[in-house]
C-alpha positions in Angstrom: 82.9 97.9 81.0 84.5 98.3 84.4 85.2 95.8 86.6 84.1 95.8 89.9 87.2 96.2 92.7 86.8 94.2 95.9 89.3 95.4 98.9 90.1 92.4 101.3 91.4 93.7 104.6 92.7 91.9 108.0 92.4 94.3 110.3 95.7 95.6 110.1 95.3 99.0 111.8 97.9 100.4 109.4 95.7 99.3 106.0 93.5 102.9 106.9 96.7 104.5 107.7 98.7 103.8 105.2 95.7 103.1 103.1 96.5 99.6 101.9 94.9 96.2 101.4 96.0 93.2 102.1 94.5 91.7 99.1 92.4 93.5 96.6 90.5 91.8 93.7 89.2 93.4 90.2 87.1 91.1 88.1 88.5 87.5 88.3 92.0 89.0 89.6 93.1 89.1 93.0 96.7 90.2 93.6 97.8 89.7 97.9 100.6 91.9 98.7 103.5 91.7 100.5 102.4 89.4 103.8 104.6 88.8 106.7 104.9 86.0 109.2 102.9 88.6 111.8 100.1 86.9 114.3 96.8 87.9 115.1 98.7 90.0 118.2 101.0 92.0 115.8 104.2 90.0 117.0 106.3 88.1 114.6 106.2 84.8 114.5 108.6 82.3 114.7 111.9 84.6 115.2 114.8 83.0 113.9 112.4 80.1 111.9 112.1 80.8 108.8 110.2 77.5 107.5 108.1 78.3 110.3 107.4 82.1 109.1 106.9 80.6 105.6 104.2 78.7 106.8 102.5 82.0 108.9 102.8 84.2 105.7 101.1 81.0 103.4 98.2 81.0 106.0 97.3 84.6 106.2 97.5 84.5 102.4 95.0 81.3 102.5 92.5 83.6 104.3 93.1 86.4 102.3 92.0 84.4 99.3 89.0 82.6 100.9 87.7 86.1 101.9 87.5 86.6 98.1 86.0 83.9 97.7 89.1 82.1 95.8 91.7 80.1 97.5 94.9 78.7 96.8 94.0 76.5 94.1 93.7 79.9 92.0 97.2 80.8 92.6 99.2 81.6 89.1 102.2 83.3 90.8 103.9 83.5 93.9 107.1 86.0 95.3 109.2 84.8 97.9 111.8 87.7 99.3 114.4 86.4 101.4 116.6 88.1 103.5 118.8 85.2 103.3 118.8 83.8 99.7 120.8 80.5 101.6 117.2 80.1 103.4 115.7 79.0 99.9 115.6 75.4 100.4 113.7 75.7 103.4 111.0 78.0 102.3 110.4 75.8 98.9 109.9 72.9 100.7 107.5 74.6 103.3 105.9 76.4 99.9 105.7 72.8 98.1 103.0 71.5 101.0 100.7 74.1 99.6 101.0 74.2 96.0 103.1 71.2 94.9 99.7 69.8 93.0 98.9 73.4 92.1 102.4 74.1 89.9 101.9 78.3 90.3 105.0 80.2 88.6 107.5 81.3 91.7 110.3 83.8 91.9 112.5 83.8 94.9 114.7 86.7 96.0 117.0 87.9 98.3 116.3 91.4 99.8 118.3 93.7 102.4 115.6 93.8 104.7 112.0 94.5 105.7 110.7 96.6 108.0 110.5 94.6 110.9 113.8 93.2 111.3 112.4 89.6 112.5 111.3 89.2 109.5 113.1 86.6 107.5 110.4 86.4 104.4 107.2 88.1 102.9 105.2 86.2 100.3 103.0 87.8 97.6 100.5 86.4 95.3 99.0 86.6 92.5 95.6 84.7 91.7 92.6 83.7 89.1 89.4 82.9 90.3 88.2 80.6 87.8 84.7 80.8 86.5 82.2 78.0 86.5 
């Protein structure tokens, strides 16, 4: 049997360019891709900040999941990509306000860079939603 795949989308104008999602879910998995610490304008936020782009990324990720009808309390993996691994402390403490109670597996990462060079961090996810 197939399962059913469910595309979540922002609004990004690039998702029908590039032809990308920023969350997609098959059966009870959801997998959010690569978010960046981008506001509802397009312009990075908090340049220079990166607890404060942690916290940007971890919403739009939030929203992401609720659009599936999940949310963070499905999370079972998370990816943090640094461009500066010495940044780590800040972004686990910014990440533990979300999911100390929750315990999801992490992997943290240093990268050369992302597209936007403002952009200190992008977050992905992986989640379950549980059945009742």
């Amino acid at each position: 049997m197939k399962m059913k795949r469910k595309l979540i989308s922002n609004g990004n104008p690039l998702e029908d360019v590039i032809g990308f999602s920023r969350a997609v879910q098959v059966g009870p998995y959801i997998s959010v891709g690569g978010t960046a610490p981008v506001g509802d304008d397009g312009k990075t936020i908090g340049i220079g900040d990166v607890a404060m782009q942690t916290r940007r990324c971890l919403e739009i990720i939030k929203e992401a999941l609720e659009k599936a009808g999940s949310g963070l309390e499905d999370v079972t993996r998370t990816r943090m990509m640094l461009t500066r691994i010495e940044d780590w402390e800040k972004v686990v403490k910014v990440r533990a306000e979300y999911f100390k109670k929750i315990k999801p597996v992490d992997t943290v990462m240093q990268v050369t860079r992302f597209i936007n060079p403002e952009w200190l961090i992008e977050i992905e996810v992986d989640a379950i939603v549980q059945s009742e």
